[in-house]
N, C-alpha and C positions, 0 to 999 in steps of 0.2 A: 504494500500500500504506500510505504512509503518513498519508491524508489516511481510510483505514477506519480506521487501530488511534485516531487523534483524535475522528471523529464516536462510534465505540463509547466510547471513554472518555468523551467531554462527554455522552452517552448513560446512559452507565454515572452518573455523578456525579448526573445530574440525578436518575437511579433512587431514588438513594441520599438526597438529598436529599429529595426528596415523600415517599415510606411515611411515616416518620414523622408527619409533617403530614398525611397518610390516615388515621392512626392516631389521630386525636384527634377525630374523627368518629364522631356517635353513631349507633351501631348502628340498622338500624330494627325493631322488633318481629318478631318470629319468627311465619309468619304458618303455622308447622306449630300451633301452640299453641293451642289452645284455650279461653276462658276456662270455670271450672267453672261449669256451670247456663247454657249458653247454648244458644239457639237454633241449628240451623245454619243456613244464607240458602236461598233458594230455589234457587239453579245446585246445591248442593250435594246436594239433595233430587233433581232432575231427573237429575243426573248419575247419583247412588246408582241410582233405577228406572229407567232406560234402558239401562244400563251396565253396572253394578259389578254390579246383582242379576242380570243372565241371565250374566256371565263368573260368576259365583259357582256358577251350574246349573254351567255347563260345564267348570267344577273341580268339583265336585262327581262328575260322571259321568268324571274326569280318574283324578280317588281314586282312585275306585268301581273303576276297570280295572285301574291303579297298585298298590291294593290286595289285586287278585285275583292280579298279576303275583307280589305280592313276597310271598304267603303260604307258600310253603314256605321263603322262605330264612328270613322271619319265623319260623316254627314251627319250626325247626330252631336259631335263634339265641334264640329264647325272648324275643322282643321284638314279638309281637302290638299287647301294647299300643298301643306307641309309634308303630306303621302305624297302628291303628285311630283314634287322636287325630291325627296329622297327615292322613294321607291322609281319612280319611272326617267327625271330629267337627270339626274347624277351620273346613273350608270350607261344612259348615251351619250351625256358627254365625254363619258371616259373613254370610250369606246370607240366614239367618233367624230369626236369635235377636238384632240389634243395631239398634237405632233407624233410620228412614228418614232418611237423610242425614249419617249418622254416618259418616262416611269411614275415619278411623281409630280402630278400636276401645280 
């Protein structure tokens, strides 16, 4: 027992010692971030039309059902709107209204 509560301690200290010294380490570029006016690469393009564009159909027809689902509670709650912009305008404009390879709009 008490050769655990030692290794956790010297454990424990050396923890405590590093971070700091991790912390002085420079970050690497955020690679969500996109510079303005750039190109996207080609994986990104292939990914968007292979992928992203037919799940986009199939949110799309997701809505479209989604949609039809929640129209009474919509029209009773007076909030049409706000179904017709998430469920059916969002997922064509992802789909077909944003750059070929634009991942994140």
């Amino acid at each position: 027992m008490k050769k655990t509560i030692v290794s956790l301690a010297i454990i424990l200290f050396a923890t405590a010692v590093a971070l700091p010294a991790l912390a002085q380490d420079e970050l690497p570029p955020d690679p969500s971030v996109m510079v303005q006016n750039s190109q996207p690469s080609g994986d990104y393009i292939i990914l968007d039309a292979l992928i992203l564009r037919p799940l986009g159909l199939a949110a799309m027809g997701v809505g479209a059902i989604g949609a039809v689902a929640a129209a009474p509670w919509a029209a009773s709650s007076n909030s049409q709107a706000m179904v017709r912009q998430e469920l059916l305008q969002r997922p064509y404009a992802y789909t077909f209204c944003r750059p070929l390879g634009d991942i994140d709009p």
